[in-house]
N, C-alpha and C positions, 0 to 999 in steps of 0.2 A: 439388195439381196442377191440378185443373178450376179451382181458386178462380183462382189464378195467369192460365190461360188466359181465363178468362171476363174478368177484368180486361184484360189485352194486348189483348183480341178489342175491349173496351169503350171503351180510350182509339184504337185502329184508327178503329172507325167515328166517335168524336168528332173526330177530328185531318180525317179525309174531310170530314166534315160541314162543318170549319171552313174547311180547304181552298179547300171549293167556295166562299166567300164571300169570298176574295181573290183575286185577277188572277194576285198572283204567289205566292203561301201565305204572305207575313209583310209586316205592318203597315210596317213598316220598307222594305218595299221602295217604298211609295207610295202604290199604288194597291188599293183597296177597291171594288170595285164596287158599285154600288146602282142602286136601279130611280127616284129621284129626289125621291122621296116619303117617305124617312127620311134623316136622319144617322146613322152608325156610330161608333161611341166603342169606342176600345180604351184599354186603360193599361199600363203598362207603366215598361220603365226601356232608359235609350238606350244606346251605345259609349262613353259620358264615365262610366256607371254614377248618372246621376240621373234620378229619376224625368220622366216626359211619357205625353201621351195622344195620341192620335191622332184625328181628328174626319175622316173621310171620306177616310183616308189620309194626310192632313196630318199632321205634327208637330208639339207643342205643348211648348216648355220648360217645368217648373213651377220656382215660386223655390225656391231652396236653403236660404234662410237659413244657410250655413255648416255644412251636411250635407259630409262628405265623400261618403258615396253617398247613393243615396234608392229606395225602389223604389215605385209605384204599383200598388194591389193590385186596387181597386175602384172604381166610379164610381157618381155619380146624376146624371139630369140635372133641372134641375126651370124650366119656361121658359126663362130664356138663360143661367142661371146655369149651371155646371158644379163640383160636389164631384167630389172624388176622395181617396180613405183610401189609407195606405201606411205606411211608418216610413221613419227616414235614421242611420244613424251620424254621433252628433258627436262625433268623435277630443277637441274641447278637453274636452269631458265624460265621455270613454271611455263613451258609454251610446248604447243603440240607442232610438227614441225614437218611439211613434204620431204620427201627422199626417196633417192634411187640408188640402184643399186649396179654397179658392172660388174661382172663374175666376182660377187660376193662383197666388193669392199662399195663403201658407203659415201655417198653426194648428199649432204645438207641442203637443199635447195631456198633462195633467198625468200624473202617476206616481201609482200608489194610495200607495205610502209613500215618503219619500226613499232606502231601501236600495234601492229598484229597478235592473235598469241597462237592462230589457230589456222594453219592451211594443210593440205591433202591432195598429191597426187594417185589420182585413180587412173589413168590410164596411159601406156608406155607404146613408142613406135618407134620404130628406129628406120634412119635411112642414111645411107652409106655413114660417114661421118657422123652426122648428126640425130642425136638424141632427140625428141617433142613428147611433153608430158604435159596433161591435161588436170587439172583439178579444178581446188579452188581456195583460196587466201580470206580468210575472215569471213566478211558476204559477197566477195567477187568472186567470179567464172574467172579463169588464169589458167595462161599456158605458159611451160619452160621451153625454148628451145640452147641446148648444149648449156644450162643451166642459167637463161638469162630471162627472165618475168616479162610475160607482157601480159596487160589484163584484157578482156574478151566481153561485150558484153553488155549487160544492166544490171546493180545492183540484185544482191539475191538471184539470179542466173547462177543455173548447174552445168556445167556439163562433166562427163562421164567414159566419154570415148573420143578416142584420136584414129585415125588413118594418114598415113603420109603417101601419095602416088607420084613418081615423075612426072612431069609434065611432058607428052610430046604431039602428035600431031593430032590424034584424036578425044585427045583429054583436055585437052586446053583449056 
């Protein structure tokens, strides 16, 4: 019961939090306030059920390539470029499908084996070059890097977030 409550108490003050960061409490409605000095990126998926992002309140299609839905789970932004990680149902292939996104147009991301029907990346990082996106493939934890599968893991393993740091003399 406390567990319950302390959670309820915990997305309360998150929802507040986020709240105060919109005009009108949803992305969708337009307006994002900012003090001028940052851009605001949200992601998400629109009323047509395909994925976009939002950049300062704006609306931002991403391509579909023949998704019937799509959803936007994640963002990076690295200079002017904009990733975004998500999946899409394509009904011709009955399979649900990771992908990402570079300013807007769309990367199918592989399957660890062809019985797959169902993988999702949820989290996007970029470093110089290179793209690393995190999900998961069937019931494997799986990372892409520059769109190439390597699996992470033990069966049924989530994970959910990426960070990429150079390595130099105090990080090693």
């Amino acid at each position: 019961m406390k567990k319950k409550f302390l959670q309820a108490a915990l997305a309360i003050v998150i929802g507040a939090s986020l709240t105060g960061c919109l005009k009108d409490s949803s992305p969708a409605d337009g307006v994002v306030e900012t003090s001028g000095e940052v851009d605001v990126y949200v992601v998400g998926q629109n009323d047509d059920d395909q994925a976009v992002y939002w950049k300062n309140g704006e609306m931002i299609e991403l391509e579909t390539d023949g998704m019937n839905w799509a959803i936007a789970g994640a963002i990076a932004v690295s200079g002017e470029d904009v990733y975004i990680a998500g999946r899409g149902w394509y009904k011709s292939d009955d399979n649900i499908a990771a992908s990402y996104w570079k300013n807007g147009r769309i990367t199918r991301l592989p399957f660890l084996n062809s019985s797959n029907l169902f993988s999702s990346a949820d989290a996007i990082a970029v470093s110089g070059n290179d793209v690393y996106i995190t999900g998961h493939d069937g019931g494997d934890a799986v990372y892409w890097k520059n769109g190439e599968i390597e699996k992470l893991g033990n069966e049924d393993e989530k994970y959910h977030g990426i960070a990429v740091v150079p390595r130099n003399q105090d990080n090693q």
